[in-house]
C-alpha positions, 0 to 999 in steps of 0.5 A, spaced: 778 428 530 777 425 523 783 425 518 783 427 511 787 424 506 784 427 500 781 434 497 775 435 491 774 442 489 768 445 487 771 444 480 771 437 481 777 435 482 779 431 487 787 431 490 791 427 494 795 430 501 801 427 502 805 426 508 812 428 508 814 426 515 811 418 513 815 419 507 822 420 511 821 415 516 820 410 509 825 412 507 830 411 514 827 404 514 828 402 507 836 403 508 837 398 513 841 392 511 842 391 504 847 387 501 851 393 496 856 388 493 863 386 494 868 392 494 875 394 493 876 400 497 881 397 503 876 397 509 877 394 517 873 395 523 871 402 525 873 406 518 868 411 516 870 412 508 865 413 504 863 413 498 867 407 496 868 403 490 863 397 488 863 394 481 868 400 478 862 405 480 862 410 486 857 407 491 855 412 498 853 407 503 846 408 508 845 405 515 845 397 514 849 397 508 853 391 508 859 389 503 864 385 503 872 386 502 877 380 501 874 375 506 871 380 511 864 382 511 863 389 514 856 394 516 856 400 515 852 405 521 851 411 519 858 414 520 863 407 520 864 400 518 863 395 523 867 387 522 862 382 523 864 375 519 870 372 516 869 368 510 876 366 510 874 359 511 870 359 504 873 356 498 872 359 491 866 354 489 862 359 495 861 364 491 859 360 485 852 357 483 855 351 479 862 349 477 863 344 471 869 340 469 872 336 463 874 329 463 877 325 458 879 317 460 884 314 457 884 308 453 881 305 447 875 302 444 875 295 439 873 296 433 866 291 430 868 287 425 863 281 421 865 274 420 859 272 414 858 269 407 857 275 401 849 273 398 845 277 393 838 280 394 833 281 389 825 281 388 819 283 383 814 288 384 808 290 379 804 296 382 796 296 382 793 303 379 791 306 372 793 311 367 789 317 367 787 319 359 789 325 356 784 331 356 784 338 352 784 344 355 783 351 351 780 356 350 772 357 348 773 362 341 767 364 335 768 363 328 766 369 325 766 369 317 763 374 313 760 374 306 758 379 301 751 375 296 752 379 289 745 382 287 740 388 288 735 390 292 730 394 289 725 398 293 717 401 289 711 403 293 705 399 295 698 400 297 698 398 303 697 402 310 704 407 310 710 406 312 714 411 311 713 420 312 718 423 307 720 430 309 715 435 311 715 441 315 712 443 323 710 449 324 709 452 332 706 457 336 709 459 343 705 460 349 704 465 353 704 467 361 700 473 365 703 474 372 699 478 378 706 482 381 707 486 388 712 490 391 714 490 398 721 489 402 725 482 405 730 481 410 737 479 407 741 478 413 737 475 418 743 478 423 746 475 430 744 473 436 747 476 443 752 471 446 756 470 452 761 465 456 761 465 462 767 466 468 770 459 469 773 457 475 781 454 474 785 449 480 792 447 479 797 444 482 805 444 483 810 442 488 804 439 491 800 446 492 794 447 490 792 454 487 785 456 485 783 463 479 778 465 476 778 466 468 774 472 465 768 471 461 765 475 455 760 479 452 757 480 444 752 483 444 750 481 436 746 484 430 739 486 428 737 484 421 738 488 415 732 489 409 733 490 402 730 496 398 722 495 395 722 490 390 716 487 384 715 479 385 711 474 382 705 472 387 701 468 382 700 467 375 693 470 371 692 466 365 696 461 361 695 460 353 698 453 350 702 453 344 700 449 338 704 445 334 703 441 327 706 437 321 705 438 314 707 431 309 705 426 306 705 419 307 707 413 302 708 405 303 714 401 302 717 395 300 723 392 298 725 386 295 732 382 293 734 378 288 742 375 287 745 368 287 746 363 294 753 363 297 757 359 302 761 362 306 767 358 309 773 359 314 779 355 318 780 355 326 785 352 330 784 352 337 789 355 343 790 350 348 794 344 351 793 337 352 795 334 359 800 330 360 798 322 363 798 320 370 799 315 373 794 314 380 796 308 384 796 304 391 803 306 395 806 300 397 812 297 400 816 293 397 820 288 403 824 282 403 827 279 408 834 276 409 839 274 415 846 274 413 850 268 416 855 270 420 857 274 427 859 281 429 865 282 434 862 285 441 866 292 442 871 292 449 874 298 452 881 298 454 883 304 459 886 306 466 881 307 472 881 315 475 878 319 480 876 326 478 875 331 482 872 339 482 875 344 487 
């Protein structure tokens, strides 16, 4: 017979079926032999309390439940507690991961001291590089400077082509348009289709059941068009007749000249900016001199008592 473990509705879905019975057995096995902890709930072989107390906090022991209570270890079976170890030969480093201790020796370390002849060390050094030369740095302006010349400027009328229209006056006529015109009736509200949805089907799923429905659908059945009433439009134009447009002046030729006195126009600006400072660009160097003092330096001993250090 074959098995199912999955189930997809016509919707699509797909679910899972769950065994229950697989459930409980996992979780009948995963009971057996977990350490719980040390407790301080007093325990002997065949006591049946439980809950007990581990770390403060109430604990209910399952089958395979192991504690520790002073130096006995004890399993729970389902309904008592049974001695099975005894860890009263253990000192306390076993139940500890490290243990550290501090040790001072006693005794005493001799000072260095230097026996030797006082000497003074001197050396000359002249660096290699350049200075650099101070630039200018500012901000680019224009001078301007303004100058009215004395004199006049005289203005007559010459005989060359015109250059100038003094005032006159346009006169315009306005175009005309003939239209050719019908009557007739239009749609202003072009309406609505008829629309519909459609039943759809639903799936849900709680507490591990599967419930199947159905959801209603709907139905609108729309709008016709809406005409308007009989109205005169524009379907061409007849004839077409242009304005006209003409200026009325008469035209003359200009010249102009100057005569006054030649000037100079003077000003005075000061720059906004600043002048860099020197720098000095050269090689790094080390400057060494060797010297060996005369003399010796003592050599350390330690004075102290032999001792055994021990951890428990």
């Amino acid at each position: 017979m074959a098995s199912i473990k999955k189930i997809t509705l016509p919707t699509g879905t797909t679910y899972d079926i769950v065994d229950q019975g697989a459930r409980d057995l996992i979780d009948a096995l995963a009971g057996y032999t977990v350490f719980l902890g040390v407790t301080t709930t007093a325990l002997a072989d065949g006591a049946t309390t439980n809950p007990i107390t581990i770390d403060g906090k109430s604990v209910t022991a399952k089958t395979g439940g192991i504690v520790t209570y002073g130096s006995a270890e004890f399993i729970f079976n389902g309904t008592s507690w049974q001695a099975f170890g005894d860890l009263s030969g253990l000192g306390a480093l076993a139940f500890k991961d490290s243990a550290s201790g501090s040790y001072t020796p006693a005794g005493s370390v001799s000072q260095p001291t230097f026996s030797g002849t006082e000497a003074t060390i001197s050396s000359t050094y002249t660096p290699a590089g350049s200075v650099t030369k101070p630039t200018f740095s500012g901000t680019e302006a224009t001078i301007t400077s303004s100058f009215t010349p004395a004199g006049n400027v005289s203005i007559s009328t010459g005989t060359g082509t015109a250059n100038y229209t003094p005032a006159g006056s346009v006169s315009l006529t306005a175009p005309s348009v003939t239209l050719s015109t019908t009557s007739g009736k239009f749609i202003t509200d072009a309406g609505s289709l008829p629309s519909a949805t459609m039943p759809v089907l639903t799936t849900s799923v709680a507490n591990e059941t599967l419930t199947i429905g159905w959801t209603a659908g709907t139905f609108d059945a729309g709008a016709l068009p809406t005409m308007s009433s009989s109205t005169t439009v524009a379907t061409g134009v007849d004839t077409v007749t242009a304005g006209t447009a003409s200026f009325t002046g008469t035209g003359a030729n200009l010249t102009a000249s100057f005569t006054g006195t030649a000037g100079n126009a003077t000003a005075t600006y000061k720059p906004a900016g600043s002048v860099s400072k020197p720098t000095f660009s050269g090689t790094e160097a080390t400057i060494s001199a060797t010297y060996t003092p005369a003399g010796s330096v003592s050599q350390p001993t330690f004075t102290g008592t032999a001792a055994t250090v021990s951890v428990s």
